[in-house]
C-alpha positions in Angstrom: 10.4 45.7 -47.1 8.9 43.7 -44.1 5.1 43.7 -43.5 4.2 45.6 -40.7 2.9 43.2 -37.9 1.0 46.3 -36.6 -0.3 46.6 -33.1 1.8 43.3 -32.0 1.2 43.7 -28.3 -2.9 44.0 -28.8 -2.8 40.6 -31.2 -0.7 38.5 -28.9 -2.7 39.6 -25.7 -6.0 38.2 -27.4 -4.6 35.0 -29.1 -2.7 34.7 -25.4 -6.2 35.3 -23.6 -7.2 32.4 -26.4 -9.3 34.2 -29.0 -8.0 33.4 -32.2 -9.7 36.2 -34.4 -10.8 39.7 -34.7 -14.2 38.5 -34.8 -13.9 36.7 -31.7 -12.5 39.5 -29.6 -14.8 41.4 -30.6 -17.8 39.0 -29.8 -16.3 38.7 -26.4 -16.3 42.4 -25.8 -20.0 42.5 -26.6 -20.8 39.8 -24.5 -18.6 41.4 -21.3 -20.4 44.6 -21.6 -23.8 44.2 -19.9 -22.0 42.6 -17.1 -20.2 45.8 -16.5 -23.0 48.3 -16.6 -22.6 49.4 -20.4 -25.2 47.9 -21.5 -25.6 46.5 -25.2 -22.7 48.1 -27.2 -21.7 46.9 -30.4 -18.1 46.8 -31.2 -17.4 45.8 -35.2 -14.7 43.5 -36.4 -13.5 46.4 -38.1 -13.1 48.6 -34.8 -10.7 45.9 -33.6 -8.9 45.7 -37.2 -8.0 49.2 -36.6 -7.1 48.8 -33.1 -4.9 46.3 -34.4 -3.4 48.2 -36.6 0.1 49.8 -37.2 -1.5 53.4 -35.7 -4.8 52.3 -33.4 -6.8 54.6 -32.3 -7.2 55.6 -28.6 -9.6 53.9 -27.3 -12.8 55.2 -25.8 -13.1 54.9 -22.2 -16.3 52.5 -22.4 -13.7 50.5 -24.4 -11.1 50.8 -22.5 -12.5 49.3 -19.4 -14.2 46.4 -22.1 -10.4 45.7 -23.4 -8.9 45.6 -20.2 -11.6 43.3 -18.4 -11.4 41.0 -21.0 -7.8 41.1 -22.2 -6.7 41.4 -18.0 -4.1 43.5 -19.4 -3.8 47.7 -18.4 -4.8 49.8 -21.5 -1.0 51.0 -21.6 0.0 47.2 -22.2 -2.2 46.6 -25.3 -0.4 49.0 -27.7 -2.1 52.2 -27.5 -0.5 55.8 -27.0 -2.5 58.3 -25.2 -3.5 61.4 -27.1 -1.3 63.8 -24.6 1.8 61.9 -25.6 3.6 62.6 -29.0 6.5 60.5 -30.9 8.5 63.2 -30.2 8.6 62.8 -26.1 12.2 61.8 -24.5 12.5 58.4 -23.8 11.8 57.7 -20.2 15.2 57.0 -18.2 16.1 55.1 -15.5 14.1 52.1 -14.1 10.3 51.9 -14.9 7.8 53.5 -11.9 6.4 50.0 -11.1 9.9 49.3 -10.4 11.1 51.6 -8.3 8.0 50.8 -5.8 9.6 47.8 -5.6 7.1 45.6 -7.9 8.5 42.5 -9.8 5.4 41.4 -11.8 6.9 41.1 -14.8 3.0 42.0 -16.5 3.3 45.5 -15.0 6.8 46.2 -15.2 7.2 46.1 -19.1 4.7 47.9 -21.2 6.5 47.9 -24.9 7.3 51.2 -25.9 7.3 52.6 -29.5 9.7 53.4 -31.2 11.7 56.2 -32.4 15.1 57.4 -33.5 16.7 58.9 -30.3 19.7 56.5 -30.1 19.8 53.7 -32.6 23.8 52.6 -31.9 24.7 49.5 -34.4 25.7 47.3 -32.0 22.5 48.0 -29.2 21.1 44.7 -30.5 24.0 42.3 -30.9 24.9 43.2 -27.0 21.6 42.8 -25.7 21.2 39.2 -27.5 25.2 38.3 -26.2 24.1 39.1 -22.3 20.6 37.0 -23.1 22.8 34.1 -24.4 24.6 34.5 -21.1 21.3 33.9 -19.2 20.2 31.0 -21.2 23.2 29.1 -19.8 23.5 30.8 -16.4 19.7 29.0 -15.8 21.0 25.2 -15.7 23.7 25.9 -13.0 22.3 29.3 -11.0 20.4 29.9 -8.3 16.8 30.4 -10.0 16.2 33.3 -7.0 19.4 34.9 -7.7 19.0 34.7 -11.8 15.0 35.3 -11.7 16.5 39.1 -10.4 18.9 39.6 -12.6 17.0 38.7 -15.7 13.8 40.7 -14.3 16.5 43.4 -14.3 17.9 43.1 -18.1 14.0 43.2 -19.2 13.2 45.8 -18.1 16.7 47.6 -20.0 15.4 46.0 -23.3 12.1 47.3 -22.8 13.6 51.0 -22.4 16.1 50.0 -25.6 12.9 49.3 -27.7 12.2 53.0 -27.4 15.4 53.9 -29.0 15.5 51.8 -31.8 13.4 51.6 -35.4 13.4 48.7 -38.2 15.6 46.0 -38.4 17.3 46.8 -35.0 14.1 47.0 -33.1 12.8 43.5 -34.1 16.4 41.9 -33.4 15.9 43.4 -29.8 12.3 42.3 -29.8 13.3 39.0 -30.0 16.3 39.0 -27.8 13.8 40.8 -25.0 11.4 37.8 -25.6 13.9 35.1 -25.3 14.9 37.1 -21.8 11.0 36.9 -20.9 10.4 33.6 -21.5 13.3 32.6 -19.1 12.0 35.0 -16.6 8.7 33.3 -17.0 10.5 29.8 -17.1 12.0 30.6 -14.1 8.8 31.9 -12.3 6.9 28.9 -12.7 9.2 25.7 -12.6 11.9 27.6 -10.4 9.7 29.2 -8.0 5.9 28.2 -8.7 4.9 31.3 -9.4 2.4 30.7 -11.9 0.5 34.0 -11.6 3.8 35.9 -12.3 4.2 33.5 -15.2 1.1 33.6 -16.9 1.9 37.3 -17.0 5.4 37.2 -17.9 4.6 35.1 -20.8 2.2 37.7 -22.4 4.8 40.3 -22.0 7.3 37.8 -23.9 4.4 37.2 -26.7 4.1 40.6 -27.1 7.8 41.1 -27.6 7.9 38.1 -30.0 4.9 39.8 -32.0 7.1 43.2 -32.1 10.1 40.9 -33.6 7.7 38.8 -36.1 9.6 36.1 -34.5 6.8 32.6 -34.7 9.0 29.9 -33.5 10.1 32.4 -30.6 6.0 33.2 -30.4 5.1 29.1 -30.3 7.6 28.7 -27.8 6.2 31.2 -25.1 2.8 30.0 -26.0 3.5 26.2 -24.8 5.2 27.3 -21.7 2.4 29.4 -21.1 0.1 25.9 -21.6 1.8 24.5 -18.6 -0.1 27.1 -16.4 -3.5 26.0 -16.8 -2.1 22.5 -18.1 -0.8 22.0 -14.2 -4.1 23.0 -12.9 -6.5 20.9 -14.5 -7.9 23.0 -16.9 -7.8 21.1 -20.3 -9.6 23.1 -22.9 -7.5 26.4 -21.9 -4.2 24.4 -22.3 -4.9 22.8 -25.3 -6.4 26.2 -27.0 -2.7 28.0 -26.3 -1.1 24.7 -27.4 -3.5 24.7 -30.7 -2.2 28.6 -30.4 1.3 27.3 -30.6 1.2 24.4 -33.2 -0.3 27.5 -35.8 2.7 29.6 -35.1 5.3 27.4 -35.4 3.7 26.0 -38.8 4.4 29.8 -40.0 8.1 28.9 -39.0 10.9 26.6 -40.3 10.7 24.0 -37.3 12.9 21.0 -36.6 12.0 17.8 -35.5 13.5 18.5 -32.0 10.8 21.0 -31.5 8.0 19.6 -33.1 8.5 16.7 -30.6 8.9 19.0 -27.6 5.2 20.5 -28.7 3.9 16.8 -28.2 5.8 16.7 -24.7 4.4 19.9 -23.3 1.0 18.6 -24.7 1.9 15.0 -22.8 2.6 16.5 -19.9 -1.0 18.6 -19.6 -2.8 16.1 -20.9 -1.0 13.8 -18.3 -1.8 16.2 -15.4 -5.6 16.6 -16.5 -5.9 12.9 -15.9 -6.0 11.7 -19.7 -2.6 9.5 -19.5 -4.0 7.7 -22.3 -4.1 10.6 -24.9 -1.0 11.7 -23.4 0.9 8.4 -24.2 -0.5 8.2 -27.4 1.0 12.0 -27.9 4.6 10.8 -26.4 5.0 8.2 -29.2 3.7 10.5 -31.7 6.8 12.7 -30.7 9.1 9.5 -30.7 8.1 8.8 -34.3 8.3 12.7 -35.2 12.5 12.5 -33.7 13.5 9.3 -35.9 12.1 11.2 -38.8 14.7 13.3 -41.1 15.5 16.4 -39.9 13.2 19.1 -41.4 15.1 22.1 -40.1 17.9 23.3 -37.2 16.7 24.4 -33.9 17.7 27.5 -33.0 20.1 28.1 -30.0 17.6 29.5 -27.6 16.3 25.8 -27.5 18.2 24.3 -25.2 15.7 22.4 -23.1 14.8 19.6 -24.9 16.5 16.4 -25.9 15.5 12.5 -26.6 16.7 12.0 -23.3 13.7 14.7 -22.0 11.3 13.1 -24.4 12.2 10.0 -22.1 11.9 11.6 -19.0 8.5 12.7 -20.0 7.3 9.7 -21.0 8.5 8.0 -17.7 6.3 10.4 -15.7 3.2 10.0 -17.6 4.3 5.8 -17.6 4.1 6.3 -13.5 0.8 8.3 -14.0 -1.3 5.7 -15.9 0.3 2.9 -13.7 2.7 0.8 -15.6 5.2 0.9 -13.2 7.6 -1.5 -14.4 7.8 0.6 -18.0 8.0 3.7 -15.8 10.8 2.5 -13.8 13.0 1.0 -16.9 12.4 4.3 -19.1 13.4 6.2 -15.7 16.6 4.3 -15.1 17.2 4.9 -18.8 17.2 8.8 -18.5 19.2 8.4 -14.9 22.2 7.4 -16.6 21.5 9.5 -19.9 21.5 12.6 -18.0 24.6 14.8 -18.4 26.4 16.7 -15.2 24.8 19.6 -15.9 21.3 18.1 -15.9 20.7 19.0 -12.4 17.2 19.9 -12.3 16.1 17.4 -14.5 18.1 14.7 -12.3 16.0 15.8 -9.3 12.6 15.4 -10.9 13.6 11.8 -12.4 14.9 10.7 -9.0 11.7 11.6 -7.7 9.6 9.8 -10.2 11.7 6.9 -9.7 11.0 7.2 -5.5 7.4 7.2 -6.9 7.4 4.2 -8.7 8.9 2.0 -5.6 6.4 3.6 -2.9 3.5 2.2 -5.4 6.1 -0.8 -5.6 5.6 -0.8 -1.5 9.4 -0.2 -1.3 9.5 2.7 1.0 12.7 2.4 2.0 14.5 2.6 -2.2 11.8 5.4 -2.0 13.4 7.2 0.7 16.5 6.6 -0.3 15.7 8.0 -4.3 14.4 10.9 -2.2 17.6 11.4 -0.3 19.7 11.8 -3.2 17.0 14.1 -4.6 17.5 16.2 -1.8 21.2 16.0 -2.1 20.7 17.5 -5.5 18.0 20.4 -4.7 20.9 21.6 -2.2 23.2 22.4 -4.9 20.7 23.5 -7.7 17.2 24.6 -6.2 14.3 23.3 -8.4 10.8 23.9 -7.2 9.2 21.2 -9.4 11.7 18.8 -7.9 10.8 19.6 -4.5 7.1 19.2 -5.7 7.6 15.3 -6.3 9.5 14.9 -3.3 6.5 16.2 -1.0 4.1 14.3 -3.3 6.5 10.9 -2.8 6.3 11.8 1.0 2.6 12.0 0.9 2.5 8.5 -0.8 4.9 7.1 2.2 2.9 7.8 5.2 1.8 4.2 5.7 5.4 3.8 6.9 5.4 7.2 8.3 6.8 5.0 11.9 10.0 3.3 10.0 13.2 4.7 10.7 14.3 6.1 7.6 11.0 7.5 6.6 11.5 9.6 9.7 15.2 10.1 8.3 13.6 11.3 5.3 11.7 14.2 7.6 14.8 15.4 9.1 16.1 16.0 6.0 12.6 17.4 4.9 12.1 19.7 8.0 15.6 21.2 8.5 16.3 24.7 8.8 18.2 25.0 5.6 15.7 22.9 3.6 12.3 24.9 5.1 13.7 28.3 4.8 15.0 27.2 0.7 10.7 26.4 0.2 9.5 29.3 1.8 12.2 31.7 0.0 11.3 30.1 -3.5 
């Protein structure tokens, strides 16, 4: 029989909110409770064991306003069934109440139910993971708007399935509704720059991975969820969910592929907190780890990473610690490595390419990299893309009176192009 992984949605809010033990959350609690007017309580280790456990308590309401002030997650998100409501209640139907008012923060809309044995049909599972598949591919060749709906939509239908199904077929669905979550959140913060929304998607697809005892799924969610504060500058909270990440996927049999994509995402933060150094020294860590022999197969739901991305991260932090001509002949390398349906990925490179000539003082191969970049965001949009083209564009303002830089602003400022940032 299985071990029970027990209050799953507590553990993965506090390893998500970057404490890594029982003793630590509970340290924290003690610490947050002066500051709230409760004055000096003393929560145990053992008080959170049990409210990690398979049947937690419900919580006092002291604690209750403690867990949720330091976790930044409601009370019904963290596991816990109120006292007035029995295993035997009906299943709620139809869409969720934060729904139907019309709110699409993925953190509120999908509090994990438990489960029971109302309606446990032996395919449920299998056709939940088929229309998930179906998503996974949709995302290179969508509209992110349009797909960020419909995936929002098929959550929140797995989160009501998990309170229909028991045992086996409740963690298959668990980890079908995570891999769904970690697209939404994908989509939320490279798509559309929502990184609020995606910080809180991706500790409603932790939880999920928790429910499904599902690591590599659970090391996965963690690095994307590094980006966020990765993007921002904040260097110790990205590398604690990336030191988060390496322990679960040691708990896992991990390929290469993946082990290297650990050392991109950690690249890429370390790159964006200004440490390009570290961050190369990372990239051809992960060069060694995909020449090594394979350890394991990745499994299908990793399908954004290749040596060809592994390039295209190392051109970016290249451009960032100023070798430009490396930058540029690793970038030309992934230009032409890059298969049709690369879209997105084609718009960011171009970018970083237009980047390298404007420090090249070649504004005009900058604009014209940007062009096609452009050319590319109007079939696929890509937010991050659009991100290097306005940060280019910054850079090209000394020539801000040529021509074709003030080509490159028609093509910036046009209807279709303003309306596509504001909408995403």
């Amino acid at each position: 029989m299985p071990r029970s992984v027990g209050n799953a949605q507590l553990k993965a809010a506090r390893q998500y909110a970057g404490y890594a033990s029982q003793q630590a959350l509970a340290d924290a609690l003690n610490r947050a409770a002066p500051g709230l007017g409760l004055g000096h309580m003393a929560i145990s280790v053992r008080q959170v064991r049990r409210w990690e456990s398979e049947r937690p308590p419900w919580p006092h309401a002291d604690h209750q306003r403690l867990l949720t002030h330091v976790l930044q997650s409601p009370i019904d998100q963290l596991g816990f069934t109120p006292p007035w409501e029995t295993a035997a209640a009906t299943p709620t139907r139809g869409p969720h109440p934060s729904a139907r008012a019309g709110n699409h923060n993925a953190n509120s809309a999908f509090p994990l139910p438990k489960g029971n044995d109302s309606v446990q049909p032996d395919t449920i599972s299998v056709d939940f993971a088929a229309i998930t598949t179906a998503y996974r591919r949709l995302y290179w060749t969508v509209q992110s708007a349009q797909l960020h709906s419909a995936v929002l939509e098929h959550g929140r239908l797995g989160t009501q399935l998990l309170a229909e199904t028991t045992g086996l077929a409740r963690r298959q669905l668990a980890a079908s509704l995570a891999e769904a979550l970690m697209l939404v959140g994908r989509i939320e913060f490279f798509d559309m720059r929502q990184p609020q929304e995606a910080d809180a998607t991706f500790v409603r697809a932790l939880q999920a991975a928790g429910e499904a005892n599902d690591p590599l799924l659970g090391s996965a969610i963690l690095a994307h969820a590094a980006f966020v504060p990765g993007w921002n500058g904040k260097r110790e909270e990205s590398a604690e969910r990336m030191r988060a990440a390496r322990t679960y996927a040691r708990r896992a049999m991990v390929s290469n592929e993946f082990l290297a994509w650990l050392d991109a995402v950690e690249a890429e933060c370390e790159t964006r907190c200004g440490h390009t150094r570290e961050a190369l020294a990372v990239i051809a860590r992960a060069e060694v780890t995909l020449q090594s022999p394979a350890a394991a197969h990745s499994p299908d739901w990793f399908n954004w990473f290749s040596p060809t991305r592994l390039s295209a991260f190392k051109g970016n932090v290249q451009l960032k610690a100023g070798h430009l001509p490396q930058a540029r002949e690793t970038l030309l390398h992934v230009l032409r490595e890059l298969s049709a349906t690369d879209s997105k990925q084609r718009t960011v490179v171009l970018g970083d390419l237009a980047a390298v000539d404007a420090a090249e003082s070649k504004p005009r191969d900058a604009c014209e990299r940007l062009e096609e970049a452009l050319d590319q965001l109007a079939l696929t949009w890509y937010a991050v893309g659009m991100d290097r083209i306005r940060d280019v564009r910054r850079a090209l303002q000394p020539w801000a009176h040529e021509k074709f830089v003030q080509q490159l602003d028609d093509r910036l400022y046009e209807w279709r192009t303003t309306l596509s940032a504001l909408q995403h």
